[in-house]
Structures are given as C-alpha cells and as structure tokens.
N, C-alpha and C positions, 0 to 999 in steps of 0.2 A: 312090070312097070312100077318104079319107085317117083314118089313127089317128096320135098324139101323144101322146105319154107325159111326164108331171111327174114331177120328183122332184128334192128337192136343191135347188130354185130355181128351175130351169132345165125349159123345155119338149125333148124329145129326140124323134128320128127313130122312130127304131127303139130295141125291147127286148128283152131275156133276162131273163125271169121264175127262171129257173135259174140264173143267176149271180147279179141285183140284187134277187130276190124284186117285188112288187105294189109298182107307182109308187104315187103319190099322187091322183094323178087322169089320166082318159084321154080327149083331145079327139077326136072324131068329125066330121067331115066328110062331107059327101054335098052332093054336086054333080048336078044335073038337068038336061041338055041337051035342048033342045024346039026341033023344026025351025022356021027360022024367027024365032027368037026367041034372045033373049040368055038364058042360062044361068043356073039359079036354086042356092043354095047355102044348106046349112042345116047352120050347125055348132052342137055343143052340147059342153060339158065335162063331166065327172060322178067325183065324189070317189069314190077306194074306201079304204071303211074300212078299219081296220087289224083283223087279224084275228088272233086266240090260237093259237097252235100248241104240241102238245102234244110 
C-alpha cells in the first residue's frame, strides 16, 4: 500500500500534517500479488474537505 498526498498542484511523497496542515486530496494504492499470476492494483483518490478550526 502506497499513499500520495496533493496540494499546491503538485502530487507529494510524503507529509507533515504538523507543519503543511490537511493536503487536498490523498491517493491510495494497494497492490494484490496472487501466486501465479500477474499483480492486481487498485488505486483511488479521494478529496478532503477543508475544515473550520476554532
């Protein structure tokens, strides 16, 4: 399982929620190896809102 982080324009490796606060969106990955067989992959992206802080 790989994660990808948006923000600014640009897809990123790695994050600090503590320094850059919540990307924009976070791509997921997952990869399924089956003996045998060639390797199945299922990525998906998924936006996170933006959220009010008090």
């Amino acid at each position: 399982m790989t994660l990808r982080f948006f923000a600014k324009g640009q897809w990123q490796e790695n994050w600090d929620g503590r320094i850059s606060g919540l990307p924009e969106m976070v791509e997921i990955a997952l990869q399924l190896r089956r003996v045998g067989r060639e390797p199945v992959q299922f990525i998906s992206a998924v936006e996170i809102p933006e959220v009010a802080t008090r």
